[in-house]
C-alpha positions as CSV (number, residue, x, y, z in Angstrom):
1,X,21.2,29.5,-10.0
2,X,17.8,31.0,-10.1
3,X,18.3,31.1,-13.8
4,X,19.0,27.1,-14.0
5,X,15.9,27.0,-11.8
6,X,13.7,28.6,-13.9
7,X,15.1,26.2,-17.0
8,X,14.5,23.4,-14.9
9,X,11.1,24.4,-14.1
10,X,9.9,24.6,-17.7
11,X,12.0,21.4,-17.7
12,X,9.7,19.6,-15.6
13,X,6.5,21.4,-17.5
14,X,7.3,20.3,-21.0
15,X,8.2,16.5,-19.8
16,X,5.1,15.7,-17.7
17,X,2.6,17.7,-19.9
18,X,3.8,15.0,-22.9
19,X,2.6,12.6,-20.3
20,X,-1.0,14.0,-21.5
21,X,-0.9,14.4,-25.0
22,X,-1.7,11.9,-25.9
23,X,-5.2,11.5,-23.9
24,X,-6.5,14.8,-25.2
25,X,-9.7,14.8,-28.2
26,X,-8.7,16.8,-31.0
27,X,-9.3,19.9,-29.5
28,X,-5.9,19.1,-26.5
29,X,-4.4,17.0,-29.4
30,X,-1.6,19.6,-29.6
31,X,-1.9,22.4,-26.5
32,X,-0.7,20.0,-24.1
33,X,2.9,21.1,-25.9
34,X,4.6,23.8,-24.0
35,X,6.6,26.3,-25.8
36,X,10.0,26.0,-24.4
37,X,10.9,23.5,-26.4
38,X,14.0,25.3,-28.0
39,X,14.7,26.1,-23.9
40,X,14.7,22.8,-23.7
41,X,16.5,21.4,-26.7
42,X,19.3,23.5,-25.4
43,X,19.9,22.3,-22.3
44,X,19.4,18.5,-23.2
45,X,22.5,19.6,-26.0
46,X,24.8,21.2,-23.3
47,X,24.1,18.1,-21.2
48,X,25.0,15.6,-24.2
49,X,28.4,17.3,-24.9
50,X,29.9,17.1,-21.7
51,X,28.7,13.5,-21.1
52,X,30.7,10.2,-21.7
53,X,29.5,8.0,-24.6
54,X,29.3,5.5,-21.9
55,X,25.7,7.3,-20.6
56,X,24.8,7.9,-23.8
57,X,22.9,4.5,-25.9
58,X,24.6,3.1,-28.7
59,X,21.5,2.7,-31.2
60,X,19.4,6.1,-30.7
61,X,21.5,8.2,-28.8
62,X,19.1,8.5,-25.9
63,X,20.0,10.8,-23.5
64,X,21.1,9.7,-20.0
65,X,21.6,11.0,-16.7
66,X,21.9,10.5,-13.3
67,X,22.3,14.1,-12.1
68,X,19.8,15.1,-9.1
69,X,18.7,18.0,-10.5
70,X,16.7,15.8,-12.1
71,X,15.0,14.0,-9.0
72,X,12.2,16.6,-8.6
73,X,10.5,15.7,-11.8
74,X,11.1,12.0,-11.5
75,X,9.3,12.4,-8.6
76,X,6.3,14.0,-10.4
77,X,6.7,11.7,-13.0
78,X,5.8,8.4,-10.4
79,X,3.2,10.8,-9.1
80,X,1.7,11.0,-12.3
81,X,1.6,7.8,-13.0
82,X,-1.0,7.2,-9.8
83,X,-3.5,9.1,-11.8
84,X,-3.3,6.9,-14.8
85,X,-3.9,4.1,-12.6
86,X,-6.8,6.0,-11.5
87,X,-8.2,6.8,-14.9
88,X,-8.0,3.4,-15.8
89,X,-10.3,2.2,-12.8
90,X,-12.5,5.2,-14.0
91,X,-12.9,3.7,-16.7
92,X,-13.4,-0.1,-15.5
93,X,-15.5,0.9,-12.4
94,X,-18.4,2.8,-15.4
95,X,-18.2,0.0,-17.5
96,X,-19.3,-2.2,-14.9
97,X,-21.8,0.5,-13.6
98,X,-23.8,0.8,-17.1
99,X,-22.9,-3.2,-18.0
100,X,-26.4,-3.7,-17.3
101,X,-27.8,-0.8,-19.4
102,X,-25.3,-2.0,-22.3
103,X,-26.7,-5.6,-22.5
104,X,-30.4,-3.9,-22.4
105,X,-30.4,-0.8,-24.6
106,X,-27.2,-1.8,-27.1
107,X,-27.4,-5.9,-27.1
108,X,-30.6,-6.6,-26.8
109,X,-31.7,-4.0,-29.5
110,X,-31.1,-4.0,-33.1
111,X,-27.9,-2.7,-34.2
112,X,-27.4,1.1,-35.7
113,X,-24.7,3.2,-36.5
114,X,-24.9,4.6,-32.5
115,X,-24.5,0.4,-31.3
116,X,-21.3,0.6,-33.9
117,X,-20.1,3.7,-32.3
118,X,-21.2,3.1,-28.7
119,X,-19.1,-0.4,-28.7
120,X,-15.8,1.4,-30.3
121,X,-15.5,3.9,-27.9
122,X,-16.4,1.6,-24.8
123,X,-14.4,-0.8,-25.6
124,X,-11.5,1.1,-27.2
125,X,-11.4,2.9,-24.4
126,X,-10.7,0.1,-21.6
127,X,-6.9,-1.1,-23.5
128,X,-6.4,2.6,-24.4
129,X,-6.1,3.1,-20.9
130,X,-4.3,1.1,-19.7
131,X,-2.0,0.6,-22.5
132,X,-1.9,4.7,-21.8
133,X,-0.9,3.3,-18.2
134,X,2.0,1.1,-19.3
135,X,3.5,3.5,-21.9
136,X,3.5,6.3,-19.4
137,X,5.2,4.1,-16.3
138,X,8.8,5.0,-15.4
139,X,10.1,1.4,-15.5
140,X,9.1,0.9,-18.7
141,X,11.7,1.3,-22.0
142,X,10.5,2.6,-25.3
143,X,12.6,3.7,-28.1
144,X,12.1,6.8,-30.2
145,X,10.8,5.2,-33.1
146,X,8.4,3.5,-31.0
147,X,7.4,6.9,-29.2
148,X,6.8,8.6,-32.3
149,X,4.5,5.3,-34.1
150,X,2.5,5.3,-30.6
151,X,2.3,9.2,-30.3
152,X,1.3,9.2,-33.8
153,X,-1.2,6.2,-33.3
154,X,-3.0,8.0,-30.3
155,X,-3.3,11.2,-32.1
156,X,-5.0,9.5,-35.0
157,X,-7.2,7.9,-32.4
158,X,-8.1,11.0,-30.9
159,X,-9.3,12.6,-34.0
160,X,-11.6,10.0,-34.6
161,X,-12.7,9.9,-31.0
162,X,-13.5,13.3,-31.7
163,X,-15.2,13.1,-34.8
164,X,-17.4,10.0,-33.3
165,X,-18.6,12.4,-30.4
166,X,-19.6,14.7,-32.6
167,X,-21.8,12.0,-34.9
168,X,-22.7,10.7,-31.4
169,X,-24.0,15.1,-30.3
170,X,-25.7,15.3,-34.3
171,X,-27.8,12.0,-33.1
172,X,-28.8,13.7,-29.6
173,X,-29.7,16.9,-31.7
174,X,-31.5,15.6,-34.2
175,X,-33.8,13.3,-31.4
176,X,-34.6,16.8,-29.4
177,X,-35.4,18.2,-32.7
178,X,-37.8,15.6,-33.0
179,X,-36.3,14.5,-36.7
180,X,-35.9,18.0,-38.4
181,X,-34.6,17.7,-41.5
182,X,-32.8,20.8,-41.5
183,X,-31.4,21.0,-38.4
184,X,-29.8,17.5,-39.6
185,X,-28.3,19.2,-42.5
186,X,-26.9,22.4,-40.7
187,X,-25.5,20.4,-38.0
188,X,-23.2,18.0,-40.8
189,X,-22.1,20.9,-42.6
190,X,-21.0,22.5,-39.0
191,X,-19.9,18.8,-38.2
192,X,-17.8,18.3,-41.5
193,X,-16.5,21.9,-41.8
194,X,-14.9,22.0,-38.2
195,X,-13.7,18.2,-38.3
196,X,-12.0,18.1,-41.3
197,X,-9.8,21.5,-40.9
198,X,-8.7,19.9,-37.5
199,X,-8.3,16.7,-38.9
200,X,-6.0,18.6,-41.3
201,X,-4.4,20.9,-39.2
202,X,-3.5,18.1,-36.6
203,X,-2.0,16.3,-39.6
204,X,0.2,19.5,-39.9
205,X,1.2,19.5,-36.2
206,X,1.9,16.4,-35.7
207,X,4.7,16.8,-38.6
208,X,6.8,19.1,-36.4
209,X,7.0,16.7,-33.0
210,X,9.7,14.0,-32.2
211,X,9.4,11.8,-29.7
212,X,13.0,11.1,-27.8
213,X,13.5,8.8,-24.8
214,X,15.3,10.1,-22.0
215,X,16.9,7.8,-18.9
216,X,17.2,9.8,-16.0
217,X,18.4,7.8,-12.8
218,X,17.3,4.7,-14.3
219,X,13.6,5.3,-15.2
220,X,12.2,6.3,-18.6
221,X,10.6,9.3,-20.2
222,X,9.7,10.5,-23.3
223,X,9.9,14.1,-24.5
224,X,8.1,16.1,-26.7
225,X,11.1,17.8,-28.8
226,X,9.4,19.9,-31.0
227,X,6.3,21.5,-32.1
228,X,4.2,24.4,-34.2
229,X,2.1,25.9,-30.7
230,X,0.8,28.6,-34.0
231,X,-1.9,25.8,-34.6
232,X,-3.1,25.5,-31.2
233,X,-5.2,28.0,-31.0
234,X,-6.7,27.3,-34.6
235,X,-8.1,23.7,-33.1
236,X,-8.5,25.5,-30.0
237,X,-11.2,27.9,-31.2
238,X,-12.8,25.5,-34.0
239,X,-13.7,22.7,-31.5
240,X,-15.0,25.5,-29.0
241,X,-17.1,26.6,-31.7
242,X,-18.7,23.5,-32.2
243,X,-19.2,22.6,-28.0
244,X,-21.2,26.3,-28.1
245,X,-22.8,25.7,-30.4
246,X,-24.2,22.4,-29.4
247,X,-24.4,23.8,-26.1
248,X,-27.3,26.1,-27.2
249,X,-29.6,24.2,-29.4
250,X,-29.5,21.6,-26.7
251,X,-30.5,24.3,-24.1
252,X,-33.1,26.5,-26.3
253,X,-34.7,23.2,-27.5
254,X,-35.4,22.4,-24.3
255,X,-37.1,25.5,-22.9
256,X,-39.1,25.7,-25.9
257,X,-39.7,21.8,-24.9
258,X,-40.6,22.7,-21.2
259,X,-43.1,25.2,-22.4
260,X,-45.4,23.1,-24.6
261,X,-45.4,20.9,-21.2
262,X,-47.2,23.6,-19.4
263,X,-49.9,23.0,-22.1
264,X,-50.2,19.3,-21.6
265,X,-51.8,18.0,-18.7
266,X,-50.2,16.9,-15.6
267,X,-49.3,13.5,-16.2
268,X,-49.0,13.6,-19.5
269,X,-46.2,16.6,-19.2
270,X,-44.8,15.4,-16.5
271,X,-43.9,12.0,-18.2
272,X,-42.7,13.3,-21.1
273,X,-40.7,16.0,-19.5
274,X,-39.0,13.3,-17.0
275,X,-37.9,11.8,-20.4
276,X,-36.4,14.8,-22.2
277,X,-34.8,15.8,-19.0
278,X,-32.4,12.8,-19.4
279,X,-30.8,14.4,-22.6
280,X,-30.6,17.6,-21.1
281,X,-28.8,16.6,-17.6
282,X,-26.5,13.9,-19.8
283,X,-25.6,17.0,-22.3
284,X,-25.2,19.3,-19.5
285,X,-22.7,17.0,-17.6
286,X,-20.8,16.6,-20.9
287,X,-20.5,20.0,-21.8
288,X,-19.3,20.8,-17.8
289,X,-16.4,18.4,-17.9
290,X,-15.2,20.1,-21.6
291,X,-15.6,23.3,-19.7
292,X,-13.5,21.8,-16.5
293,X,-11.0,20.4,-18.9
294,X,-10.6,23.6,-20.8
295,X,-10.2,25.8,-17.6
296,X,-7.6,23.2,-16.1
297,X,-5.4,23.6,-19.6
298,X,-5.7,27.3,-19.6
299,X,-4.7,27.4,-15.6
300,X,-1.5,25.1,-16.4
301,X,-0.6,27.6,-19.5
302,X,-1.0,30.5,-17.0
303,X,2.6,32.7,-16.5
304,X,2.4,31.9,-12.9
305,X,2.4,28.4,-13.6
306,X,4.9,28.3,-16.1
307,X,7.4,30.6,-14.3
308,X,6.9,28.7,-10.5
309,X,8.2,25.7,-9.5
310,X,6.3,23.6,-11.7
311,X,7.0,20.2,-9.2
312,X,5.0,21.2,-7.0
313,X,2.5,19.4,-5.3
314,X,-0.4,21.5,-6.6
315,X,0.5,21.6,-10.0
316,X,1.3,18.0,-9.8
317,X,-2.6,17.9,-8.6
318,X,-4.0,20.1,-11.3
319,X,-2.5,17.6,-14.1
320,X,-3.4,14.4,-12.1
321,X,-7.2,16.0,-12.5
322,X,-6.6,16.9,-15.6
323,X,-5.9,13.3,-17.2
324,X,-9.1,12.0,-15.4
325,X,-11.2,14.7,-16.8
326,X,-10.3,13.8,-20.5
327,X,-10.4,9.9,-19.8
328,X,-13.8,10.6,-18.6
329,X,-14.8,12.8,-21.2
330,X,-13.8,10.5,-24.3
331,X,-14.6,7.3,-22.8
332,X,-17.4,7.8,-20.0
333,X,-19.3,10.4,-21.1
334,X,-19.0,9.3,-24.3
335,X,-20.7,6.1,-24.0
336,X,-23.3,7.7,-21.8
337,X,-24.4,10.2,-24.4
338,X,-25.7,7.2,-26.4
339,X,-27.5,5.3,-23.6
340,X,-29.2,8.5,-22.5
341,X,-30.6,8.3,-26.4
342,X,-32.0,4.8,-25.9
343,X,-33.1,4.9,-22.5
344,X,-35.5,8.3,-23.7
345,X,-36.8,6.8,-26.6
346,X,-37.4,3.4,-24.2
347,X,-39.2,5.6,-22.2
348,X,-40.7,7.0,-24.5
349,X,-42.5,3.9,-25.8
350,X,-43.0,2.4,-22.9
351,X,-45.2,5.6,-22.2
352,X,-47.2,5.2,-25.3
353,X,-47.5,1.3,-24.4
354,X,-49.1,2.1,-21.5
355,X,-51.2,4.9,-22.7
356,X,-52.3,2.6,-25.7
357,X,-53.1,-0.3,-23.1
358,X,-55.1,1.8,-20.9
359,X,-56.9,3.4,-23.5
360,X,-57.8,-0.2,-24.5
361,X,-58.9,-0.9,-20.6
362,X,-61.6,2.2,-20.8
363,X,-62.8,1.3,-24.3
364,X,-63.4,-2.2,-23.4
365,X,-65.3,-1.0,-20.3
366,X,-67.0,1.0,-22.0
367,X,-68.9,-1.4,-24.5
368,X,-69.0,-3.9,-22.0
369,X,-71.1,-1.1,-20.0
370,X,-73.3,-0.4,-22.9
371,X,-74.1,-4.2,-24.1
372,X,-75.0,-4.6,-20.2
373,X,-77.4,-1.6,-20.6
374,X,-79.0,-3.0,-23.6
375,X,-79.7,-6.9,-22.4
């Protein structure tokens, strides 16, 4: 018994952390894929042979059951599915938050490759979740071919959701680097270099996972049947590099930043550094919810999670928080890295408008002044 419990457990692990997958950037693409997948397989095949063909469906052999072992991850599986209702009003509620800052900084303005990028992840975004939302919801019936074409589909999208951040993080850079050619260049090869091997080696992956549909007491799941987990840590450690590294230009451009303030005067410094400060707290947040969502997947891989009773209410929590956090990553913070970028540089020249107007002020008073002194 303990034995079927355990296998039940892992069950329950590999089934909702599918639920996931496909959410995750590049660097989750493929960790979210547990690695009792052979447990698994086997016990889906002694369950198979000892069923009637009548539970079994006549064009994809999709397994079926009604046995109440089963009931604790349904269970998690409906519970699940209230926190893809709450990512997708995550998603809805920002969009309406920054509508305003979207008509004036990406609308209004004349269009550049961060306008193009800005308005496909917004807006890609909003279905994506909730067509993530109707794929993942119990009542609904997908087929394995249509499970593989979708995972498939969202795993493309997620590598180029990726590799759009990072353009998006080059343009941030290159701004606090006030236009530095070489920074530019060092930051595409970086960009390039890590994108493309986990471009490639998520082609690789995604080669060794089938998508089957399960019916367990009349709702739907899909399951993750197989995988390479050898390649997760590859992705894992690439993407990481990249975060780091982005992490600490931002941070040691800014104190070298903050310390040519000092030398400013108070206004002046104080102006400019309000602006800058934008970037920084906008970079800062994003790098905190990679972190948050890194730490979360680590804690689920953890043996004590994996060998407990993974239906539990606070493991049930700790993946609920975990599909919010990448939702908001890709598609809120994402957004917001680009409107931090307009609303500094608007800042900025609406700082040197007003310094060039009131310099104009005192100049005119000035020969005003004199031409009275003269008559």
């Amino acid at each position: 018994m303990k034995h079927d419990a355990i296998e039940m457990s892992l069950y329950i692990q590999r089934l909702a952390s599918w639920r996931g997958a496909s959410l995750l950037p590049a660097l989750y693409l493929i960790s979210l894929r547990s690695t009792r997948s052979k447990i698994l397989s086997t016990k889906l095949s002694s369950y198979t042979t000892n069923i009637p063909h009548s539970l079994t469906h006549s064009s994809n052999m999709t397994f079926v059951s009604n046995d109440p072992s089963y009931w604790p991850y349904i269970s998690v599986n409906i519970f699940l599915s209230y926190w893809e209702v709450a990512a997708v009003v995550v998603v809805l509620y920002d969009w309406v938050l920054t509508l305003g800052q979207e008509i004036e900084l990406i609308w209004r303005r004349r269009w550049s490759l961060m306008s193009v990028l800005y308005l496909i992840i917004r807006y890609i975004g909003i279905p994506y979740s909730v067509v993530r939302l109707l794929e993942n919801m119990p009542s609904v019936s997908l087929t394995d071919a249509v499970s593989n074409i979708m995972y498939y589909a969202s795993g493309g999208t997620n590598v180029a959701l990726c590799a759009m951040l990072g353009v998006i993080m080059i343009a941030r850079l290159h701004s606090m680097y006030q236009g530095s050619r070489v920074m530019l260049i060092f930051l595409i090869i970086i960009f390039l270099a890590v994108n493309i091997a986990c471009a490639i080696i998520a082609a690789i992956a995604l080669n060794y996972d089938v998508l089957e549909e399960h019916i367990l007491s009349g709702t739907y799941v899909c399951d993750l049947s197989e995988g390479n987990n050898q390649l997760i840590s590859i992705i894992w450690m690439l993407n990481t590099v990249w975060e780091v590294l982005a992490l600490y230009l931002s941070i040691w451009v800014a104190l070298k930043h903050f310390r040519e303030l000092r030398r400013l005067g108070p206004s002046t410094g104080s102006t400019v550094g309000d602006c800058f400060r934008v970037l920084i707290q906008s970079h800062v947040l994003y790098f905190a919810s990679f972190t948050g969502v890194s730490c979360l997947q680590l804690a689920l891989f953890s043996p004590e999670i994996l060998h407990s009773n993974s239906n539990s209410i606070g493991v049930s929590i700790l993946r609920g928080a975990l599909q919010i956090l990448l939702v908001v990553q890709m598609f809120v913070l994402g957004p917001r890295l680009i409107l931090s970028v307009r609303e500094y540089h608007a800042k900025l020249v609406a700082y040197s408008d007003a310094e060039t107007s009131m310099n104009s002020i005192v100049f005119q008073e000035r020969v005003h002044v004199s031409t009275s002194s003269t008559v």
